[in-house]
C-alpha positions in Angstrom: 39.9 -50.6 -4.6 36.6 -52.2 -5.8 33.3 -51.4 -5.0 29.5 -53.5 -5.0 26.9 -54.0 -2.0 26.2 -57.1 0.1 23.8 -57.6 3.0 25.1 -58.5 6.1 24.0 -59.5 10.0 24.7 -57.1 12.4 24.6 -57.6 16.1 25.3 -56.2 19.5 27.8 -59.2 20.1 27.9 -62.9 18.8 25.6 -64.3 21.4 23.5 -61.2 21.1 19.7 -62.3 20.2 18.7 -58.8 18.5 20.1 -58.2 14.8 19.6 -56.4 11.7 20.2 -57.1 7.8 21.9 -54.3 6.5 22.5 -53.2 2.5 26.0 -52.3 2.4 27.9 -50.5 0.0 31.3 -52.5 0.2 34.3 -50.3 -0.8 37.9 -52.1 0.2 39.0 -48.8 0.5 37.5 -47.6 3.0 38.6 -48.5 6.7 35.9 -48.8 9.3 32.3 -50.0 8.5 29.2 -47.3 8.5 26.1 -48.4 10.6 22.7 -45.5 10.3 22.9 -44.8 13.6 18.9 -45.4 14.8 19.8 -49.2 13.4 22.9 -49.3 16.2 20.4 -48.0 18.9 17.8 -50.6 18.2 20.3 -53.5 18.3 21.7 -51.3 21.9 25.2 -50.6 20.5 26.2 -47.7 22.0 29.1 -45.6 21.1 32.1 -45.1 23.6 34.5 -42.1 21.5 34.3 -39.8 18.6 36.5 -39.5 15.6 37.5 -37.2 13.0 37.6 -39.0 9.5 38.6 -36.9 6.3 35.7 -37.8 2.9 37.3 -37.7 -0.7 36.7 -34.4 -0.8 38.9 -33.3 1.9 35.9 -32.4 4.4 36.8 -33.5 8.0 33.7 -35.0 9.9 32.9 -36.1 13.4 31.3 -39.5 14.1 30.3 -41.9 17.2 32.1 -45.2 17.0 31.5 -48.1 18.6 31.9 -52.3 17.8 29.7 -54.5 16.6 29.3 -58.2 15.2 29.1 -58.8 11.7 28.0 -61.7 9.7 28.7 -62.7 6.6 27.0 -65.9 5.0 27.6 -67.8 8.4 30.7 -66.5 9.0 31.1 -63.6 11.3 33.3 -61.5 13.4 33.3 -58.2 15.9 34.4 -54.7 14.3 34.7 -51.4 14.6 31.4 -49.7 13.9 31.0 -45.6 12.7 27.7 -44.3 14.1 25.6 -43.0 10.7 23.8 -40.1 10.5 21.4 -38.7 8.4 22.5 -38.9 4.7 25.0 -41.1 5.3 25.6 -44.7 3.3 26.1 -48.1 5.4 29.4 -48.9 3.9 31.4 -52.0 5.0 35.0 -51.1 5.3 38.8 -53.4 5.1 38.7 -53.8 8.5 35.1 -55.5 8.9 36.2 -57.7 5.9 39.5 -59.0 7.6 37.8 -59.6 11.0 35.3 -61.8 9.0 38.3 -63.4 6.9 36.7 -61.8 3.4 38.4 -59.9 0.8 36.6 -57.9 -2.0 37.6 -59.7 -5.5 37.4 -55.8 -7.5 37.6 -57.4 -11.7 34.1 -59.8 -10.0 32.9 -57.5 -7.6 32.1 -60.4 -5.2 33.4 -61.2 -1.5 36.0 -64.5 -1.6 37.2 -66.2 1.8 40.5 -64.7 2.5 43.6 -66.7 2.2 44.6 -67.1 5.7 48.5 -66.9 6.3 50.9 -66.9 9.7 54.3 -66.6 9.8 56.0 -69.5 10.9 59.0 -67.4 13.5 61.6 -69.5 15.2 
């Protein structure tokens, strides 16, 4: 697990016009991303289910989730998306890096393109 910050483009969708630059706090081990929620209803992400998700300290919390499309120095892809509230931290989880094709390099502390591998199945 490594952990830095990086600002990234988030839209509604890839086409979608409206976006914001968000400060994340990247942390590989963590699993979805963390959007303040007012930022999601400017951009008009709106959430469609709640889930439970368990902090280090073994407190269980409720949050909105949604997706959303995330950009990355021109590369980009669609994500899950957990609806912040107050107090919370935009954090940019292992599942918003894989969709973009990023992994978190934790002795640099920087983002790398991932290498990309398939299985060749006959």
């Amino acid at each position: 697990m490594g952990i830095t910050n990086a600002i990234l483009t988030v839209r509604e969708h890839r086409k979608a016009e409206k976006t914001a630059e968000v400060e994340f706090l990247v942390d590989s081990g963590a699993v979805y991303s963390l959007v303040p929620g007012k930022i999601l209803d400017e951009l008009g992400i709106e959430p469609y289910k709640e889930m439970s998700f368990s902090l280090a300290d073994g407190t269980s919390i409720k949050r909105k989730v949604s997706s959303a499309y995330f950009e990355f120095e021109g590369e980009g892809g669609p994500a899950p998306v957990v609806y912040g509230e107050e107090g919370d931290t935009a954090l940019l989880g292992a599942t918003t890096l894989e969709s973009i094709g990023l992994v978190l390099n934790p002795f640099t502390r920087t983002l790398h393109p991932m290498r990309m591998l398939m299985a060749n199945i006959k």
